[in-house]
PQR file of N, CA, C, O and H, with PARSE charges and radii, in Angstrom:
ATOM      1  N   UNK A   1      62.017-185.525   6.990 -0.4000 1.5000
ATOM      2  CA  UNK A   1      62.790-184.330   6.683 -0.0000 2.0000
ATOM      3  C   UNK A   1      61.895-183.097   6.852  0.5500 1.7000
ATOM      4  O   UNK A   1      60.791-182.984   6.320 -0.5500 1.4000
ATOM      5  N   UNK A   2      62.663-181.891   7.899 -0.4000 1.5000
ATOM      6  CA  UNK A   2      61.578-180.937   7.541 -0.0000 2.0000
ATOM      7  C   UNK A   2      62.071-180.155   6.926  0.5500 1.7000
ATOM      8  O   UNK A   2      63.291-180.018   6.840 -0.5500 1.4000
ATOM      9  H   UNK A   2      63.560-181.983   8.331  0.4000 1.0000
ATOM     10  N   UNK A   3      61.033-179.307   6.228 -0.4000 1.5000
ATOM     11  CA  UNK A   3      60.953-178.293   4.887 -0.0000 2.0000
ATOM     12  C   UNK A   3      61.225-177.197   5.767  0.5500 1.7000
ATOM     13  O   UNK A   3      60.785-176.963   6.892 -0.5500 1.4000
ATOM     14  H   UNK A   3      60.041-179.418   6.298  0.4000 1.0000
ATOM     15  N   UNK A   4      62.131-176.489   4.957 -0.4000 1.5000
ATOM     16  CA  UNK A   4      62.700-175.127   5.785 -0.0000 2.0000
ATOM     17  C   UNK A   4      61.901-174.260   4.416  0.5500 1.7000
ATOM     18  O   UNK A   4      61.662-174.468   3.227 -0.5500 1.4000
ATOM     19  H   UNK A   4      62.489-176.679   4.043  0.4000 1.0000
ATOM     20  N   UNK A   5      61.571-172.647   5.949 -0.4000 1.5000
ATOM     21  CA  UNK A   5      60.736-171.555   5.537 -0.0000 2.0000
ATOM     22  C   UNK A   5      61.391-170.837   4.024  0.5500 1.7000
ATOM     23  O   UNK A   5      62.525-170.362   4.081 -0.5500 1.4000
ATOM     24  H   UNK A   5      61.765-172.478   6.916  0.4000 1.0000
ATOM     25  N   UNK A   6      60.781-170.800   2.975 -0.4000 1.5000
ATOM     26  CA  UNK A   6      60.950-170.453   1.759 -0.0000 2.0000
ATOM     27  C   UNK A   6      60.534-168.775   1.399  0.5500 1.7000
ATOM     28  O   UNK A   6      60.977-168.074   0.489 -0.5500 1.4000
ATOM     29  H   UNK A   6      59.860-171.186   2.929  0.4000 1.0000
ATOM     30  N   UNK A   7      59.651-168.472   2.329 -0.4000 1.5000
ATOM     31  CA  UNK A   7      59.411-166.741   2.369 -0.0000 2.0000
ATOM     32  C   UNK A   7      59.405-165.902   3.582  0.5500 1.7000
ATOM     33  O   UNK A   7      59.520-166.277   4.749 -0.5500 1.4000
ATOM     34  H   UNK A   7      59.291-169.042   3.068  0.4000 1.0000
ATOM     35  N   UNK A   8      59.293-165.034   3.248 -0.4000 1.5000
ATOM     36  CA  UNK A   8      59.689-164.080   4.691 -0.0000 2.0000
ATOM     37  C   UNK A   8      58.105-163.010   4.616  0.5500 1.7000
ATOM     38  O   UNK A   8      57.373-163.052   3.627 -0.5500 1.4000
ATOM     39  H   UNK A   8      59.199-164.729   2.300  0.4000 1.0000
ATOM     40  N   UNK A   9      57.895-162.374   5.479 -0.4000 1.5000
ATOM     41  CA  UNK A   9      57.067-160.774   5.422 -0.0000 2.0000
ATOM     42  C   UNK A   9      58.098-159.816   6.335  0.5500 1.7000
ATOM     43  O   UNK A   9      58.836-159.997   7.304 -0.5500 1.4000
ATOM     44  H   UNK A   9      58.490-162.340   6.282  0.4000 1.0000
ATOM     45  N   UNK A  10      57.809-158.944   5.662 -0.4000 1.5000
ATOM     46  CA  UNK A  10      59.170-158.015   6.432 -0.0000 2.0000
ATOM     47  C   UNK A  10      57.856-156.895   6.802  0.5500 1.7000
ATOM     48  O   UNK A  10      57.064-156.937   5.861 -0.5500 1.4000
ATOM     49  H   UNK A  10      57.210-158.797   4.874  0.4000 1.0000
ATOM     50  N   UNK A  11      57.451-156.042   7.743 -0.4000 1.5000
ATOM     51  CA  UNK A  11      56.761-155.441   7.897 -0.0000 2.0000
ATOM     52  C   UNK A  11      57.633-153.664   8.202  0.5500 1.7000
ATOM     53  O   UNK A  11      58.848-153.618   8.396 -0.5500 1.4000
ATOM     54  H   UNK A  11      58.094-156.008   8.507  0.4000 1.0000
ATOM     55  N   UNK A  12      56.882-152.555   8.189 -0.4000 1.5000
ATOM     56  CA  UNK A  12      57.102-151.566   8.191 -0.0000 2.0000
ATOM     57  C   UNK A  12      58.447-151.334   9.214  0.5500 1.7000
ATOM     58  O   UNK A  12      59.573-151.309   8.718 -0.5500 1.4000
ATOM     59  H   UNK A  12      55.895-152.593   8.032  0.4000 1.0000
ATOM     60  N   UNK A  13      58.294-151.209  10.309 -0.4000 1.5000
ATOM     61  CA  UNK A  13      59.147-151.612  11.034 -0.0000 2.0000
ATOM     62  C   UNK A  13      60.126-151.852  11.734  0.5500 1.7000
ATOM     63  O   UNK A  13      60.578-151.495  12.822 -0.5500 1.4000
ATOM     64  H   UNK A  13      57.379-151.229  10.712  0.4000 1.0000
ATOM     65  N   UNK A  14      60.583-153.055  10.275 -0.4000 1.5000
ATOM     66  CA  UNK A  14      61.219-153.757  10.373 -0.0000 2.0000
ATOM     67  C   UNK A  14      61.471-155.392  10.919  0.5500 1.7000
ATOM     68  O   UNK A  14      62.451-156.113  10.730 -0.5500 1.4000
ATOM     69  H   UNK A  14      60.216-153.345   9.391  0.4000 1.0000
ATOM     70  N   UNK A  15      59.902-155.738  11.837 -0.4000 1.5000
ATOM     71  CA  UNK A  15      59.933-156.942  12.005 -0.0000 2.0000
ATOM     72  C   UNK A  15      59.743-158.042  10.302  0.5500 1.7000
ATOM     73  O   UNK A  15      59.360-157.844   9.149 -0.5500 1.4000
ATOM     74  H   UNK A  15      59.106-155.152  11.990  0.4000 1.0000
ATOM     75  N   UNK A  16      60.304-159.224  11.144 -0.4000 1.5000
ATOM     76  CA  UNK A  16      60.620-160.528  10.122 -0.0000 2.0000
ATOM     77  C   UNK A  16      59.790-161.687  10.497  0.5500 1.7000
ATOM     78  O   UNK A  16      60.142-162.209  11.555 -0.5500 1.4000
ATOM     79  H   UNK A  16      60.616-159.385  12.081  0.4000 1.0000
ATOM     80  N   UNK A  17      58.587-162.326   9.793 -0.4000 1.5000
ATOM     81  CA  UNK A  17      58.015-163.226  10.286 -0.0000 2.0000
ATOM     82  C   UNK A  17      58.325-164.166   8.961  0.5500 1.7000
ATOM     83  O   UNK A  17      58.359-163.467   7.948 -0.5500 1.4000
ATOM     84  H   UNK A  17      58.301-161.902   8.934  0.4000 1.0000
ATOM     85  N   UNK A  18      58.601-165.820   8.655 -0.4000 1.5000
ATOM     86  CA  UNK A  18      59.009-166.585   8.493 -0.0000 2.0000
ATOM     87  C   UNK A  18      58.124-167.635   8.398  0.5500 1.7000
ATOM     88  O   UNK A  18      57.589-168.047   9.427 -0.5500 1.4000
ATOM     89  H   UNK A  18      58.573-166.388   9.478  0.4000 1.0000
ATOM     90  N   UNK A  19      57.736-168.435   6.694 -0.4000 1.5000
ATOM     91  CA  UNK A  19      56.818-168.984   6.435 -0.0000 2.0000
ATOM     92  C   UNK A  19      56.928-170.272   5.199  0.5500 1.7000
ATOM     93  O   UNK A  19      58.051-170.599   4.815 -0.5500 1.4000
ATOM     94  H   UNK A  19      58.171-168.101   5.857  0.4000 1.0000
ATOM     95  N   UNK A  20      56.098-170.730   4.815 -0.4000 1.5000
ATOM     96  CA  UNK A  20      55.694-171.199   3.946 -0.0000 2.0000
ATOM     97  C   UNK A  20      54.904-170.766   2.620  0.5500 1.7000
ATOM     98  O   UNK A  20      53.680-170.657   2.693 -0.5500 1.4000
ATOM     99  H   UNK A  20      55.186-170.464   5.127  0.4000 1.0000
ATOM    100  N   UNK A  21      55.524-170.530   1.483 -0.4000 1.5000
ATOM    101  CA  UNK A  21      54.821-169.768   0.099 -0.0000 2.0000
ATOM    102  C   UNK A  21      53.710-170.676  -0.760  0.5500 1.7000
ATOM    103  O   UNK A  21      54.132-171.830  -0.684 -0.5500 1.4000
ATOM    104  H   UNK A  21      56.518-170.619   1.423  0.4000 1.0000
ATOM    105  N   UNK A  22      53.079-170.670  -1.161 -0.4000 1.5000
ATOM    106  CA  UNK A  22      52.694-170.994  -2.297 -0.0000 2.0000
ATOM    107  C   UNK A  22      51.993-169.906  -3.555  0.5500 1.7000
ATOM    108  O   UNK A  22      51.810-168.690  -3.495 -0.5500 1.4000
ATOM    109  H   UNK A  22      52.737-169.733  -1.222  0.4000 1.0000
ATOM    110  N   UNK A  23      51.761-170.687  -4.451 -0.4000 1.5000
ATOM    111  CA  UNK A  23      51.760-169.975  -5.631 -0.0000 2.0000
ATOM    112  C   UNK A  23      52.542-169.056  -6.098  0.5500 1.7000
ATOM    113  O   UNK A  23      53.515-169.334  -5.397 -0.5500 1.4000
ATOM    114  H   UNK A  23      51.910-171.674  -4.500  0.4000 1.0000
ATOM    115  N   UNK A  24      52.933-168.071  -6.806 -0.4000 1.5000
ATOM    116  CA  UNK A  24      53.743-167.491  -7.483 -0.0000 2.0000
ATOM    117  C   UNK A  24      54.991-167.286  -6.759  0.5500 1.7000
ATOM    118  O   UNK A  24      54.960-167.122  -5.539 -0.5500 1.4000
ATOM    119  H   UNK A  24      52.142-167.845  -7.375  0.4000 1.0000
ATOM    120  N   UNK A  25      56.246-167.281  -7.504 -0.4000 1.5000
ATOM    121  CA  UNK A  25      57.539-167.125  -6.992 -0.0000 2.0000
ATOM    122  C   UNK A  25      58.322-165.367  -7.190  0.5500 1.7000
ATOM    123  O   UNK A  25      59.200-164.883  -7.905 -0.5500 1.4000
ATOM    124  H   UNK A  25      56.271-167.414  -8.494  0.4000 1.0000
ATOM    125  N   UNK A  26      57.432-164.883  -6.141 -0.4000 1.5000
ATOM    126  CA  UNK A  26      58.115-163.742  -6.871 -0.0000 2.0000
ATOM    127  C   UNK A  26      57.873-162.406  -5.138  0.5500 1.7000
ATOM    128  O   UNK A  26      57.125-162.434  -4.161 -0.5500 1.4000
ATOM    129  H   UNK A  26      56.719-165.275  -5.560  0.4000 1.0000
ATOM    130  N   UNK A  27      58.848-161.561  -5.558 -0.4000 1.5000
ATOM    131  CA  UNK A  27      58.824-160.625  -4.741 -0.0000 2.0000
ATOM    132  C   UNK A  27      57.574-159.797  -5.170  0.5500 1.7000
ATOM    133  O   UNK A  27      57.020-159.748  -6.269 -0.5500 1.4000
ATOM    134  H   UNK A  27      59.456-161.538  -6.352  0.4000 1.0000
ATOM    135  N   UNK A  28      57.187-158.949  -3.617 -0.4000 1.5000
ATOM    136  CA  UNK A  28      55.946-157.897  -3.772 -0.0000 2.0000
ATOM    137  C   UNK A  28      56.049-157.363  -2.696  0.5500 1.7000
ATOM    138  O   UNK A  28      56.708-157.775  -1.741 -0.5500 1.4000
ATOM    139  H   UNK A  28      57.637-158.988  -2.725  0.4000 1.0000
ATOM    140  N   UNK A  29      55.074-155.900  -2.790 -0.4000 1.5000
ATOM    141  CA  UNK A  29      54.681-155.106  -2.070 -0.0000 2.0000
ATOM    142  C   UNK A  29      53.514-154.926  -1.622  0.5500 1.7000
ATOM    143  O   UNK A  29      52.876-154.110  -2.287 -0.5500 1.4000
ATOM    144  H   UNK A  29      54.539-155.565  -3.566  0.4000 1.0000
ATOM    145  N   UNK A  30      52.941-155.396  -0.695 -0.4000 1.5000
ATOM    146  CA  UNK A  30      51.510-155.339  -0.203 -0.0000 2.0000
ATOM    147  C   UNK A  30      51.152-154.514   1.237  0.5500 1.7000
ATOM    148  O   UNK A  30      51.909-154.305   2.184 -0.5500 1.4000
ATOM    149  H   UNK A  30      53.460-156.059  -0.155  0.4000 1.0000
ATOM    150  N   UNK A  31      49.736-154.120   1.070 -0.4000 1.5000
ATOM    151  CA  UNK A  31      49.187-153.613   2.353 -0.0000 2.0000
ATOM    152  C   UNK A  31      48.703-154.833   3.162  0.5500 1.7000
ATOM    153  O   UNK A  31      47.588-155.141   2.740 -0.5500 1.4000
ATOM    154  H   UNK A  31      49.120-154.291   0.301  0.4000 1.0000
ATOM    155  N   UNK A  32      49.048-155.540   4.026 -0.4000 1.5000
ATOM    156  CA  UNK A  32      48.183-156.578   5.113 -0.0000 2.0000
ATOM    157  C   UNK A  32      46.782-155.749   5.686  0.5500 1.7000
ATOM    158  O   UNK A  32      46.729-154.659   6.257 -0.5500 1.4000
ATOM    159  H   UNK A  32      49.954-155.289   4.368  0.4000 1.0000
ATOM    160  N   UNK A  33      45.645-156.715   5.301 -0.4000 1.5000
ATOM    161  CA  UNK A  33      44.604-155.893   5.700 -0.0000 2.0000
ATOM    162  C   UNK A  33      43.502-157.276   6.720  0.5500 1.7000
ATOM    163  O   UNK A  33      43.621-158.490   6.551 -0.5500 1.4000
ATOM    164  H   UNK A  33      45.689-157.600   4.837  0.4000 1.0000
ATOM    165  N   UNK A  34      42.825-156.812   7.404 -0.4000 1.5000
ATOM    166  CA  UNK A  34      42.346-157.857   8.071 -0.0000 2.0000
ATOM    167  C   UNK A  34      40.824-157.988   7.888  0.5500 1.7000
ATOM    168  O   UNK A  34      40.200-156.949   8.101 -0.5500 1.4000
ATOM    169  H   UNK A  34      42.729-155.826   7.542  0.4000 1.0000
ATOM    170  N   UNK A  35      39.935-159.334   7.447 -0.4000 1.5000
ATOM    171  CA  UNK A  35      38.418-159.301   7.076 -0.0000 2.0000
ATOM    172  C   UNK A  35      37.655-160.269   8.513  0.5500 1.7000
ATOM    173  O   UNK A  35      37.929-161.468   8.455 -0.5500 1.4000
ATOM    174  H   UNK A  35      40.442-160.179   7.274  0.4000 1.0000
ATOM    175  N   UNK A  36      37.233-160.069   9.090 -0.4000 1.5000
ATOM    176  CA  UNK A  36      36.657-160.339  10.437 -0.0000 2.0000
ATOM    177  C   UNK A  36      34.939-161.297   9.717  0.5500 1.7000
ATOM    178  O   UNK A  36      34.508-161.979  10.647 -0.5500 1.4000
ATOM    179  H   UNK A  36      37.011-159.095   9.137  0.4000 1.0000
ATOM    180  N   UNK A  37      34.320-161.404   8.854 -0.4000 1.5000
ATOM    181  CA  UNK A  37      33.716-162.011   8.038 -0.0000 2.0000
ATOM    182  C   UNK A  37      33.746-163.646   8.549  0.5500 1.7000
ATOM    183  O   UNK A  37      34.795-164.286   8.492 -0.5500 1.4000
ATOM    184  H   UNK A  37      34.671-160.850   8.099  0.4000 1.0000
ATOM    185  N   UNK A  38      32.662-164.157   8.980 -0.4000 1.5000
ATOM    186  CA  UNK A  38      32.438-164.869   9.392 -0.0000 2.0000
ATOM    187  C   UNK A  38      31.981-165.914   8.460  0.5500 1.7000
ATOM    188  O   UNK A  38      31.586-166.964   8.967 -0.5500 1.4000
ATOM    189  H   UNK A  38      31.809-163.637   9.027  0.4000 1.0000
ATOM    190  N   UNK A  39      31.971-165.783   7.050 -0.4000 1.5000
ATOM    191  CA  UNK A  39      31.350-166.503   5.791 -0.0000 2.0000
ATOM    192  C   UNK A  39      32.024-165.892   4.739  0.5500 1.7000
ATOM    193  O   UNK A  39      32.758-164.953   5.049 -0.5500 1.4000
ATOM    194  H   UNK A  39      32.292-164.930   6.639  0.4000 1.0000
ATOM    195  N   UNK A  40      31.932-166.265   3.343 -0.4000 1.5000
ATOM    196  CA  UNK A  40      32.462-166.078   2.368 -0.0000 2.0000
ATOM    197  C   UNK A  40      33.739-165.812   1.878  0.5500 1.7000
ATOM    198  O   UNK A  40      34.050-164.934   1.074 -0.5500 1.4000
ATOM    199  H   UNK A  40      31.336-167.028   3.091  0.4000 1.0000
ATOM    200  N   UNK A  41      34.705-166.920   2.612 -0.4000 1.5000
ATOM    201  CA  UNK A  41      35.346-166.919   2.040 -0.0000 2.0000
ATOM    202  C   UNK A  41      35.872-167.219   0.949  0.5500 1.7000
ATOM    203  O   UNK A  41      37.056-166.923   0.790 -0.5500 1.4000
ATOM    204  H   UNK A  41      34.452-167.633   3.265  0.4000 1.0000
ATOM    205  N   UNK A  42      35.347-167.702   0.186 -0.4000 1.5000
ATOM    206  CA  UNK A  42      35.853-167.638  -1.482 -0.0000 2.0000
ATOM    207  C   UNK A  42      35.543-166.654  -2.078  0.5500 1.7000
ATOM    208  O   UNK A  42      36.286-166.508  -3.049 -0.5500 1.4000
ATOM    209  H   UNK A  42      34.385-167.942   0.315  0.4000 1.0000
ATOM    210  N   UNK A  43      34.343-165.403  -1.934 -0.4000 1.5000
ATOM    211  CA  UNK A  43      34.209-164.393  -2.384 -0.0000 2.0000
ATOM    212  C   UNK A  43      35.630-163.181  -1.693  0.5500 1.7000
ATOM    213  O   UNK A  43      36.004-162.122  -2.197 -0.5500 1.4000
ATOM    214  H   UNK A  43      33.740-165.522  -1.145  0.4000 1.0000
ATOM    215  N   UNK A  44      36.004-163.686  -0.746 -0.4000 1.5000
ATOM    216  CA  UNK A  44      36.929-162.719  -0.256 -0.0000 2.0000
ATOM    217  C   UNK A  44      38.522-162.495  -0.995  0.5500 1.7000
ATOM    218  O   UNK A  44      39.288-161.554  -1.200 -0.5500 1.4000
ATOM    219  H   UNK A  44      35.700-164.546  -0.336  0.4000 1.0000
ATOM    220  N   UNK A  45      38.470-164.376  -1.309 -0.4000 1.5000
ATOM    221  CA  UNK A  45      39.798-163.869  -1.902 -0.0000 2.0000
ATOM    222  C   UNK A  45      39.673-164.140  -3.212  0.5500 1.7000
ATOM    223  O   UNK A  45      40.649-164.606  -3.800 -0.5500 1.4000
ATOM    224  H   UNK A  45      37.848-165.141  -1.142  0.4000 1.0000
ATOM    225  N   UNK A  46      38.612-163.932  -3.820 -0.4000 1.5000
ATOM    226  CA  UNK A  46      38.802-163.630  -5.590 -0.0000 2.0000
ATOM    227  C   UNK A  46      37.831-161.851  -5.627  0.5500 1.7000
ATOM    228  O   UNK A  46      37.392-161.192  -6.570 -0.5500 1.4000
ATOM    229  H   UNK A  46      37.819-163.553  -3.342  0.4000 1.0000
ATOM    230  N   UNK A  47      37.834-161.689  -4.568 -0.4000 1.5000
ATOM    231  CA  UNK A  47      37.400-159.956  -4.931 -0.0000 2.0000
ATOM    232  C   UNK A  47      38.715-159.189  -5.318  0.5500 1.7000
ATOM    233  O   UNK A  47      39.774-158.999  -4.719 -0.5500 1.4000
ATOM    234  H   UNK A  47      38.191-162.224  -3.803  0.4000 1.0000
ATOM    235  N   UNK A  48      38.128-158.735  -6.839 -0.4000 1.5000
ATOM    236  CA  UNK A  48      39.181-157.560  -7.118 -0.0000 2.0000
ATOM    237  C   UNK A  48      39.610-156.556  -6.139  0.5500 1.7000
ATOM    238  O   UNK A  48      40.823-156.367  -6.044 -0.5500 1.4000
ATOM    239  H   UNK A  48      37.268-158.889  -7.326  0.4000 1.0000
ATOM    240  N   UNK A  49      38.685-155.774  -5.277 -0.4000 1.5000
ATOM    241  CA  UNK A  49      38.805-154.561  -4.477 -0.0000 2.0000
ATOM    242  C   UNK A  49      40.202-154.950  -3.385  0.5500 1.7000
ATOM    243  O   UNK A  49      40.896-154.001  -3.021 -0.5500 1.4000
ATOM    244  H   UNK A  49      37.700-155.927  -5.354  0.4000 1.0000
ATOM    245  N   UNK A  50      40.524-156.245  -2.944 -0.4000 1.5000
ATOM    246  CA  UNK A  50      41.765-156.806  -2.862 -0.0000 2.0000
ATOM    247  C   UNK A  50      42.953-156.953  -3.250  0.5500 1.7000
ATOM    248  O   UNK A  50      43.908-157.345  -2.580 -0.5500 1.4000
ATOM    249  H   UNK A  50      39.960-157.016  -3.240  0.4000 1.0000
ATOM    250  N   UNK A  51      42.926-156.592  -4.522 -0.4000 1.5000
ATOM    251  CA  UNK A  51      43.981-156.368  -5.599 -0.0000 2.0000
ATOM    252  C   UNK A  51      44.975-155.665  -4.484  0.5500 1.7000
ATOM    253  O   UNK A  51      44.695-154.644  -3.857 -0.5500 1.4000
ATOM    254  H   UNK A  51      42.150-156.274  -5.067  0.4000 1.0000
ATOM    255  N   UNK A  52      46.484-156.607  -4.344 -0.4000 1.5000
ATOM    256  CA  UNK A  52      47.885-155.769  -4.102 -0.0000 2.0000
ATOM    257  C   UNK A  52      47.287-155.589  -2.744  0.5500 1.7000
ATOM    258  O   UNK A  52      47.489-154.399  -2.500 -0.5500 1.4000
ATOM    259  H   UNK A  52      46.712-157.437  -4.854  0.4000 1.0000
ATOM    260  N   UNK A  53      46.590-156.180  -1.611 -0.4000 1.5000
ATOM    261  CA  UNK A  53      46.564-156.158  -0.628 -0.0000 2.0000
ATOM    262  C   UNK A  53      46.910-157.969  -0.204  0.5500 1.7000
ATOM    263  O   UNK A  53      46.718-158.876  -1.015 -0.5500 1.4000
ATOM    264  H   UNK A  53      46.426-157.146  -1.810  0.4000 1.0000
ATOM    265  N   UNK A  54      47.323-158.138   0.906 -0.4000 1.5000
ATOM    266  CA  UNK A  54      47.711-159.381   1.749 -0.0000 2.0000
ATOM    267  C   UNK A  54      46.203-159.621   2.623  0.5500 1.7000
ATOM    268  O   UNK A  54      45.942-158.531   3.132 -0.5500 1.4000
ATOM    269  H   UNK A  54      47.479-157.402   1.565  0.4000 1.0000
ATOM    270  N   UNK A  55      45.537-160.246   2.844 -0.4000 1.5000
ATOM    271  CA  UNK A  55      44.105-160.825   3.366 -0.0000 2.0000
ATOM    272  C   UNK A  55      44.304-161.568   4.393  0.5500 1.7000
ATOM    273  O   UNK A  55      44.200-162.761   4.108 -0.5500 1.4000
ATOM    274  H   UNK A  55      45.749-161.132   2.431  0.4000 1.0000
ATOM    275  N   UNK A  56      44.687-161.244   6.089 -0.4000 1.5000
ATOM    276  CA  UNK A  56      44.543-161.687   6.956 -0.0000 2.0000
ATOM    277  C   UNK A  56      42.931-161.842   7.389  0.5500 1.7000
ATOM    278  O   UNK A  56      42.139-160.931   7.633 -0.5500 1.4000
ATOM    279  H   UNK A  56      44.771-160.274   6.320  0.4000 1.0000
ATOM    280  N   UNK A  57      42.670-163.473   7.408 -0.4000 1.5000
ATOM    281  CA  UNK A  57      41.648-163.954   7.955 -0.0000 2.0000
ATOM    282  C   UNK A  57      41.337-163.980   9.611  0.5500 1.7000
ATOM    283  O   UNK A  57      41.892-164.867  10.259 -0.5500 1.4000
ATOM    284  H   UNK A  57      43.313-164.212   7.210  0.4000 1.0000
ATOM    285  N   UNK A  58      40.636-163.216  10.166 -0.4000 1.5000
ATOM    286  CA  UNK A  58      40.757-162.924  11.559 -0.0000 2.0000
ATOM    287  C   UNK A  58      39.136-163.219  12.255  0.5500 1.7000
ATOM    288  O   UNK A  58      38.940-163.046  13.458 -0.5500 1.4000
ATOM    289  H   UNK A  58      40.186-162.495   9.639  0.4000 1.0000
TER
END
């Protein structure tokens, strides 16, 4: 059986990209920002300065 997409990102726009959620069930408003960082990722996504931003790994 496949699992149908449970969240959406709606971007400025107006485009719709179509996904898979985890953790919290809830609507938000975020800036998508992109970290090019070649190491640390576990410091990346428990840094506060992240707060209410989306963390594209690039």
């Amino acid at each position: 059986m496949v699992k149908e997409f449970d969240r959406k990102i709606i971007l400025e726009d107006g485009q719709e990209y179509y996904g898979y959620g985890f953790g919290a069930n809830k609507t938000s408003v975020l800036e998508i920002v992109f970290n090019t960082s070649v190491v640390g990722y576990q410091e990346i996504l428990t840094d506060p300065s992240y707060t209410y931003q989306a963390v594209v790994m690039a």
